[in-house]
C-alpha positions as CSV (number, residue, x, y, z in Angstrom):
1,X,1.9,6.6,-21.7
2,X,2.6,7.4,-18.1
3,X,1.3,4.2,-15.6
4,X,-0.3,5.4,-12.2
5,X,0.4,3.3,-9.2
6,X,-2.8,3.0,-6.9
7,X,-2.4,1.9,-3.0
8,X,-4.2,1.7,0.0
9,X,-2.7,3.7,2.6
10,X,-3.1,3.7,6.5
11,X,-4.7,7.5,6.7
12,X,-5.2,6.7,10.7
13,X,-3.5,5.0,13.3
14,X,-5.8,1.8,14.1
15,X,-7.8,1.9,17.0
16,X,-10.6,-1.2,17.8
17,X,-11.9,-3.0,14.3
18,X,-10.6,-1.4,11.2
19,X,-13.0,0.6,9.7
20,X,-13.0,1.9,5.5
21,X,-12.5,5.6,7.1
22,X,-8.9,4.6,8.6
23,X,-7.9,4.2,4.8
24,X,-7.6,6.1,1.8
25,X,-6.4,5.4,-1.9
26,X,-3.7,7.3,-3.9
27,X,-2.2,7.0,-7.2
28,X,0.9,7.7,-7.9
29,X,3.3,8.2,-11.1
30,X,5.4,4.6,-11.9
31,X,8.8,4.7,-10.1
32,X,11.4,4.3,-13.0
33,X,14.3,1.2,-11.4
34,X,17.5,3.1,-11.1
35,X,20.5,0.8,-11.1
36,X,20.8,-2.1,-9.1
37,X,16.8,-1.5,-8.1
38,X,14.2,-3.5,-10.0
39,X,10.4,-3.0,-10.2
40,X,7.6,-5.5,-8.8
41,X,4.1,-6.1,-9.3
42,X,2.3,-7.4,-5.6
43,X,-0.2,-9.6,-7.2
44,X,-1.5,-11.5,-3.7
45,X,-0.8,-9.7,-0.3
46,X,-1.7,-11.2,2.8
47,X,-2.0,-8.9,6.8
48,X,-3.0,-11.4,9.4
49,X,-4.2,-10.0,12.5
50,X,-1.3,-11.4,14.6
51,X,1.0,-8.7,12.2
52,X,-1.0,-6.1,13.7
53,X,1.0,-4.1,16.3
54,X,0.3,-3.4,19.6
């Protein structure tokens, strides 16, 4: 059973209040951890307006 990674990604640059158009979703195929790398699961992710930059 192949996993599929879904994300948010930024399909425009930001300009004024974010709006649901300056996004889109993907999925992807699971990465497979070559060595030395290891695989995580973002459970919580914060963006705080002050990250946002200029």
């Amino acid at each position: 059973m192949t996993e599929l990674n879904k994300r948010i990604v930024l399909a425009v640059r930001l300009v004024g209040r974010p709006q649901q158009t300056d996004f889109s979703t993907e999925e992807t195929k699971m990465p497979e951890p070559r060595d030395g790398e290891v695989l995580l699961e973002t459970i919580y992710l914060s963006l705080d307006p002050y990250m946002r930059g200029a």
